[in-house]
Phi, psi and omega in degrees: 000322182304318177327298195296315158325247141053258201296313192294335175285306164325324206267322198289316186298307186314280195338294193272012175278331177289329198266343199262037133289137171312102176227146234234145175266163180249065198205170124297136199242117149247126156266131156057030200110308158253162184270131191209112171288123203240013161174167207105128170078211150277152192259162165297161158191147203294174194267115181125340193065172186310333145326307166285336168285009166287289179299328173261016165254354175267343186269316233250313186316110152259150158290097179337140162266000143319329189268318197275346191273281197280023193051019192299124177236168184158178147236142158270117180283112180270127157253182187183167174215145183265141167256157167344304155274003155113354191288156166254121173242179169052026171311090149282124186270127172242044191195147175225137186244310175142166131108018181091012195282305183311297175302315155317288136027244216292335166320310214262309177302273174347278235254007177270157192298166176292128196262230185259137171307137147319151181222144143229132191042062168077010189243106202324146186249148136254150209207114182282141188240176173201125159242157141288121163251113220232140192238093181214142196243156189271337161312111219251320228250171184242102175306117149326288207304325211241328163281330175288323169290002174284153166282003188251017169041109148259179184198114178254139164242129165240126163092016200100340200228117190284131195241138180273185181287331186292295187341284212295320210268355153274339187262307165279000183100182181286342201218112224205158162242114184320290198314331189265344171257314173271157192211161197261113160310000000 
């Protein structure tokens, strides 16, 4: 099990050091009102630079056990806006891969620290972010045997049509590949 730790903190750190750059539209953005400057000026940036925000979200990030139970790999786009004083508000997972990721997600940015505010023309900004956050497991294949021994009772729909696990396991086998059956509603 430590392996399985282990392998997932590699891959998952690999992931976002390719991945946890921002990506930004070239506009002003109004929400609700306020203006969040989304390029331009100075960028925010976490204490530490993006490496460490790399680094507390591979520390911080749990892996769903529902997600992990069923393999689900993927990234979740979180948006978010740096305020002025540097607070992180307005967290969205704005993509769902399933099985509780989007809220972890969004969970682990909400609890990351205040970063340096953004400036345009020498003056703190707030400035909408967009990450990738990434969920990846090395495991392909989904045990019927390991989900039935779980505490979270699935229920599959194929086809339109709900199914218990014996059920679903006449129709795919003991054994399944996630990516071709599941998909976030």
């Amino acid at each position: 099990m430590k392996r399985f730790y282990a392998l997932f903190i590699i891959l998952l750190i690999s992931h976002l050091s390719n991945a946890a750059t921002s990506v930004r539209a070239d506009t002003i953005k109004k929400t609700n009102g306020k203006n969040y400057y989304t390029s331009g000026g100075l960028e925010p940036e976490y204490p530490g630079g993006p490496g460490a925000f790399d680094k507390y979200i591979s520390k911080h990030l749990y892996y769903p056990g529902a997600a992990r139970l069923m393999c689900i790999n993927g990234k979740v786009y979180v948006s978010f806006v740096i305020e002025k004083d540097g607070k992180v508000t307005n967290v969205t997972a704005l993509n769902c891969i399933g099985a509780g990721c989007e809220s972890e997600a969004v969970k682990v940015v909400q609890k990351s620290k205040c970063w340096k505010p953004g400036a345009q023309n020498g003056r703190p900004v707030s400035v909408n972010y967009v990450v990738p956050i990434n969920f990846t497991m090395q495991e392909e294949k989904v045990y019927m045997e390991t989900l039935a021994a779980s505490d979270y009772g699935f229920v599959f729909n194929i086809k339109g049509k709900l199914y218990t696990i014996d059920e679903a396991e006449d129709i795919l086998g003991k054994t399944f590949l996630p990516e071709k059956w599941f998909s976030c509603i």
